[in-house]
N, C-alpha and C positions, 0 to 999 in steps of 0.2 A: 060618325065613324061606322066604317060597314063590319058588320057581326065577323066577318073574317079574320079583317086588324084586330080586331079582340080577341079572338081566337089566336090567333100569332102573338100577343101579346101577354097574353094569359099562361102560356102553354112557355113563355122565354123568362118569365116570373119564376114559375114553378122549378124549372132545371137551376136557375141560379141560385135559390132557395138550397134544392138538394146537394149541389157542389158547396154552398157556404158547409152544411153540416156534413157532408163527408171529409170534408178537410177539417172540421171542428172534432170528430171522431178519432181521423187517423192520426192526429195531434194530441189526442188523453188518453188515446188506449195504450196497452202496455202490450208490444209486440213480442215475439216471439224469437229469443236470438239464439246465435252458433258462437262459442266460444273454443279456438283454437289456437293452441300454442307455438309462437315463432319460432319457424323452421329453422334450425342449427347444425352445425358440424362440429367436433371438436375432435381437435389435431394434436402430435405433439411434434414442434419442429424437432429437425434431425439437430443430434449436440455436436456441439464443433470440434474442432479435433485442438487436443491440450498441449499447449505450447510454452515453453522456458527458453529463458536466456540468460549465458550468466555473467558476471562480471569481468571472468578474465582475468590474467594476469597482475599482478604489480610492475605498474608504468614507470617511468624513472626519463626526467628531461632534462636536459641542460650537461649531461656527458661528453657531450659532443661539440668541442671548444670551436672547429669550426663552424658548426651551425648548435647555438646553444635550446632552438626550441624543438627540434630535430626527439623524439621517443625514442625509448629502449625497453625492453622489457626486463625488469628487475627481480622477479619471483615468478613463478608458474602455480596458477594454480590446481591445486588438486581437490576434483569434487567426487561427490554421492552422490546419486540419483539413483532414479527406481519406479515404479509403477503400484500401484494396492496387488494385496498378494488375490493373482488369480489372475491376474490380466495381463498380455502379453507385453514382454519387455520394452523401454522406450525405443524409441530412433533417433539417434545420435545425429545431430546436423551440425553444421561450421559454418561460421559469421568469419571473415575475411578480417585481420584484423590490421587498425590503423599503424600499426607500426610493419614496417617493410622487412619481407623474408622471417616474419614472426608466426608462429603456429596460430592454427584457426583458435578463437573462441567457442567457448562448449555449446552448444544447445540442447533438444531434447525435444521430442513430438510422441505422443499419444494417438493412435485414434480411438472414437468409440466403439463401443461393444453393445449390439442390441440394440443400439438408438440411445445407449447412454455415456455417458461423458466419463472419461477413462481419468481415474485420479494418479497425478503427476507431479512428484516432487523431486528438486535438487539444492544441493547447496557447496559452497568451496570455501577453502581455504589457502591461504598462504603466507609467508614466512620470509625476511627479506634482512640481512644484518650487513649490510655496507656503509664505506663512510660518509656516501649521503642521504640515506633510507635506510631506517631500520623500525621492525615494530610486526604485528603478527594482525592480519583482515580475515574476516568472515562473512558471507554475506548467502543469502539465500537467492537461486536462479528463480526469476520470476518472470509472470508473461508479460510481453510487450502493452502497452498501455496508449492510450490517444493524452492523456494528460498524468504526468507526476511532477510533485510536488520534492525538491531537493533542499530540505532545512536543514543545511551544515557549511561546514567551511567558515573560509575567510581568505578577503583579498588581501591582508597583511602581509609586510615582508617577515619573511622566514620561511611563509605557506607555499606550496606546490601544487594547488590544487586543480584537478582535473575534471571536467564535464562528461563522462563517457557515454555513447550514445551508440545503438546497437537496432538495425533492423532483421530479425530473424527471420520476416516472412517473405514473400514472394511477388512484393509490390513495392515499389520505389517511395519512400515516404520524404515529405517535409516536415523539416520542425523549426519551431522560433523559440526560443529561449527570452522567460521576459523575468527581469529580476527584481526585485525590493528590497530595496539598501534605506540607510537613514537620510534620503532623500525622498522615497515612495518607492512608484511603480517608472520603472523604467523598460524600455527594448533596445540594449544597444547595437549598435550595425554589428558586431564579432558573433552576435545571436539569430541573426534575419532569415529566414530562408534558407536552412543548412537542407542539401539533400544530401538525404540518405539509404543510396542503391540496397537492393533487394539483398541480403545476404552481407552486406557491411557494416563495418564501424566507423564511427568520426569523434575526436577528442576536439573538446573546444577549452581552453586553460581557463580557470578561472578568474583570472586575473585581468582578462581581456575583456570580462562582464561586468566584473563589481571590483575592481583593484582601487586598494585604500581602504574598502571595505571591513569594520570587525563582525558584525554577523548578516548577510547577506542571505537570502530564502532564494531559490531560481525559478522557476513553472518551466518545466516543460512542456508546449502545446506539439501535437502533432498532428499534420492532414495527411491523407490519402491511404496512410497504413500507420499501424502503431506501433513505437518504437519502445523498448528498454531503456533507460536511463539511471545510472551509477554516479555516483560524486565520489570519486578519489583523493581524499586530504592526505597530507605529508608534511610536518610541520620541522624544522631545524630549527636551533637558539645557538648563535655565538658557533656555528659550524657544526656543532650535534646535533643527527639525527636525533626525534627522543619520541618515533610514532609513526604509524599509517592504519587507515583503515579506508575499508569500501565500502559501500552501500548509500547512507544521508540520506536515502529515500525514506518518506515519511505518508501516512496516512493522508485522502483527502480532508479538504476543509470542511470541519465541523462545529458544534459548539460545546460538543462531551470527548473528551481525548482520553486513550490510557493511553501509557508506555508501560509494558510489562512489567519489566526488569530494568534493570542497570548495575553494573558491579561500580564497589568504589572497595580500593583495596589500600586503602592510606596508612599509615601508623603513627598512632599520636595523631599531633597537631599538621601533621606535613599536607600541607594543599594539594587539592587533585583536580584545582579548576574545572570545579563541573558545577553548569550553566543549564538551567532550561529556555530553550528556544523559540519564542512564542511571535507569530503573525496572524492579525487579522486581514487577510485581503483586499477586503471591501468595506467593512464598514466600521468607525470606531467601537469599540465595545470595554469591557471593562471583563478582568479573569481571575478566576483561582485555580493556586496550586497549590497542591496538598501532596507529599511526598511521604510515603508510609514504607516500612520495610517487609520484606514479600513476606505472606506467614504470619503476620502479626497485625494487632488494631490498631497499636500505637501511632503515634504521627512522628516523623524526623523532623520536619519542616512544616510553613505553610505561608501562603502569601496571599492573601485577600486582596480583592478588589486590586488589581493592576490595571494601570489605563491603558491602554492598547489604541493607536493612532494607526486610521485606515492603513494599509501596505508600508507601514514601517515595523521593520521584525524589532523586539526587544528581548535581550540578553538578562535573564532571573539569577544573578549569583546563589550558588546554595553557599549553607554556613557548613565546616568543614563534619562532616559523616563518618563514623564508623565505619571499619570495617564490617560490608555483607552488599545484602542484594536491597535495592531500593526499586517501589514501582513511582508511576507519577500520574495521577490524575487531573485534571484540566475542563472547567468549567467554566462554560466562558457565555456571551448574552447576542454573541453572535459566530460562525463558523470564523473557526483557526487551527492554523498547521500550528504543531508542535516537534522537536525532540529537546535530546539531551544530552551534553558532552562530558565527557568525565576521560581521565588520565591516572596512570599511575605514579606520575611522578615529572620533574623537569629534567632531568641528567640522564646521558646518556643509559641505554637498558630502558629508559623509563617508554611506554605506549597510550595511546589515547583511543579510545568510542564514540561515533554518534550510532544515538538507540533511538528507533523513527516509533510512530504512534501503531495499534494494532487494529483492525479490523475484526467483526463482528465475526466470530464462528458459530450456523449454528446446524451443518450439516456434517457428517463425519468426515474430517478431510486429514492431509497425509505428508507429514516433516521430517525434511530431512535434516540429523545430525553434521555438519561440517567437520573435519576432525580437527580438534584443538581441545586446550587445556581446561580439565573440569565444566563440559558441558551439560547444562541444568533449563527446566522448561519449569517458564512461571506462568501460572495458570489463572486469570481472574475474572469474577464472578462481577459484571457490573445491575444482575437483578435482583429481586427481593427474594429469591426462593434458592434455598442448596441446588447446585449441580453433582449428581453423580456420574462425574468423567468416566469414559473407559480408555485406558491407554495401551495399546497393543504394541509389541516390536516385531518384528519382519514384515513391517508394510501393513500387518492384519494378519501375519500367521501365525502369530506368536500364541503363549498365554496370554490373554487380561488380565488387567491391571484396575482396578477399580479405584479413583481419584474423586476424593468427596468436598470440592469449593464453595465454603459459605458462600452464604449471601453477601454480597457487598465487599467479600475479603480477598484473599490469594493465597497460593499454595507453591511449593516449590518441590521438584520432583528431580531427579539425579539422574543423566541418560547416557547413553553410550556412544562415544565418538563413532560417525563411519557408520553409522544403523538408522534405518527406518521407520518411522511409528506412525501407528494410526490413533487417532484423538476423535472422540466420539464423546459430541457434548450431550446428549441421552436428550436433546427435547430441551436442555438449556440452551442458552448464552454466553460464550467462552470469547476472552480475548488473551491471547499466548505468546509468546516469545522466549530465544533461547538465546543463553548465554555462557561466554567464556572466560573464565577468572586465572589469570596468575599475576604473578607480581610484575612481570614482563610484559605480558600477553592481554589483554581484553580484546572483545568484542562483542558483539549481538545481532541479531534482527528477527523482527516480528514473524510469529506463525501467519502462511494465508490462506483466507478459507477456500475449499474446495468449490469451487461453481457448483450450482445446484444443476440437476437433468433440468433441460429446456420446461420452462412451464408449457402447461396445454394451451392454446390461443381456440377460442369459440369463434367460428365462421357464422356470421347470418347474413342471409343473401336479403338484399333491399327493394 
């Protein structure tokens, strides 16, 4: 080998050598780092502009001997509405309504103030004493929805019952009507694909969904815009009217339910057929109801463990109730709609309610009174800690009112037909409802909470 190659050889040793231990170095040593936080933005979307719909009239069908499905409108209703005090007034809009040559349907629009979401409430009533409808509704205007839930009625002969369905926005919406009768889950063709133009109404009878039916739940779905949906029951016995009410809208499916209130105004032993209304949608599960009177610890009722068969509604007889206010809680091992129907009586004079489930209030939000007879807001606490309510009238211009809901209990408060209040759950959890008692008259429906301002959404760029 000439002394060269060795030299070349020698010298290709050594570098390979030192590259082994430079990479053995920058492999144990402990470098030197930049520690910098992901770049963000945070926004807060603009809040939408607050929108009601309300039920409208008292409908009335079958008048009209040459076309007996042919509507009429039988009562007009008269509402409240209002804005929180300081914010300018609503804007009044009009939904077309399904009956011809008939005055618009109420509605109501807010916009925001600031980038925040403008609080907006209404409510109606009406009053209908003919030979074939008679009985006194109540119902709170609410915003249009992509899904409600309607747990009332019945397809029985005597019933009248009406589907009313309401697009108050500015987009042509579909909806399909799927219902659960003591068969399950059904979609009948009288439900498929109703469209419902921007600014219209459409009544779909009930009878043409679940006829035969004794307690029937409906699902309202809707695509493309969200619509309002009402259940109008009207019951007759032996040619007496002895009832109407609106609303049957009831809370989403869950597996913890209240109903606020509910009046039962019976004397003695006289029945007032009131039923709680119970669906599991999807999955069997097993429930309790516990029926307590508002104001008090005591229990009226209670019914453990009920088996509940996927999308078949089952009908809970109560045993017959004193006169006052009942709430109803619902406990169940998987999500279900609930309400509860109660009557004053079967002869003519006599009226019936469904009272739907309540929603979680836990920002200060804004109710409207209906006008009708001895209206009362019942107030309940479903956490472990006292609520110190604040209830204001004029919207929030009034004096407060300081309203103190145990834990676990409810409270019952006495309100003024035709007035506005604001409910302020101080940092609790309030579920509410108002209601109207006479020995003629009932009604109800649930307080709903105010939408919170848009939360902030954090942008980071990737």
């Amino acid at each position: 080998m000439t002394t060269a190659r060795r030299i070349r050889r020698g010298v290709g040793a050594a570098l390979s050598l030192a590259v082994v231990a430079g990479t053995f170095l920058i492999a144990t040593a402990t470098l030197p780092t930049v520690e910098r936080s992901t770049l963000s933005l945070t926004t807060r979307p603009e809040a939408a502009t607050s929108l009601l719909s309300c039920a409208g009239p008292v409908l009335a069908v079958g008048r009209d001997t040459e076309d007996v499905g042919a509507l009429q409108v039988a009562a007009p209703q008269n509402v409240v509405s209002g804005t929180v005090a300081g914010a300018p007034a609503p804007v009044a809009g009009e939904i077309a309504s399904a009956v011809p040559d008939a005055p618009p349907i109420a509605s109501f629009s807010a916009e925001p103030v600031d980038r925040m979401r403008t609080d907006l409430a209404a409510a109606g009533s009406s009053r209908v004493d003919a030979d074939d409808l008679a009985g006194f509704a109540a119902s709170a205007c609410t915003p249009p929805a992509m899904e409600t839930w309607l747990a009332g009625g019945s397809g029985l002969t005597g019933a009248a019952d009406l589907v009313i369905l309401a697009n108050p926005g500015d987009v042509a919406a579909r909806v399909d009507l799927t219902v659960f009768a003591s068969g399950g889950r059904v979609a009948p063709d009288a439900g498929a694909d109703i469209l419902i133009p921007a600014g219209q109404q459409r009544v779909v009878p009930l009878a043409s969904l679940a006829l035969g039916e004794a307690s029937p739940v409906v699902l309202v779905s809707a695509t493309q815009a969200p619509v309002q949906a009402v259940l109008q029951s009207s019951l007759t016995r032996t040619l007496v009217p002895v009832g109407v009410d609106q609303g049957g809208a009831t809370g989403l499916p869950r597996a913890q339910q209240t109903i606020p209130a509910f009046s039962s105004v019976a004397e003695g032993d006289e029945p007032t057929d009131t039923v709680v209304r119970l669906l599991a949608p999807s999955d069997d599960t097993t429930a309790t109801v516990t029926v307590s009177p508002v104001g008090r610890r005591t229990t009226a009722a209670s019914f453990p463990d009920l088996t509940l068969a996927a999308g078949v509604p089952v009908d809970v007889d109560l045993d017959t109730l004193p006169q006052g206010r009942y709430r109803v809680e619902v406990d169940a091992g998987a999500p279900v709609v609930a309400s509860v129907h109660t009557s004053t009586g079967s002869d003519a004079g006599s009226d019936f309610a469904w009272y739907g489930t309540a929603d979680d209030i836990r920002v200060p939000s804004l109710l409207a009174v209906a006008d009708g007879p001895s209206p009362q807001l019942a107030l309940v606490n479903p956490g472990a800690s006292e609520v110190a309510a604040v209830l204001t009238e004029d919207a929030g211009a009034g004096e407060p009112r300081e309203v103190r809901v145990p834990a676990g209990g409810s409270v019952s408060v006495d309100l003024r037909a035709g007035e506005l209040y604001r409910l302020d759950p101080a940092g609790g959890t309030l579920r509410a409802g108002v209601t109207f008692t006479a020995s003629d008259a009932i009604a109800g429906y649930a307080v709903a909470p105010a939408d919170a301002a848009a939360a902030p959404v954090v942008v980071r760029p990737r």
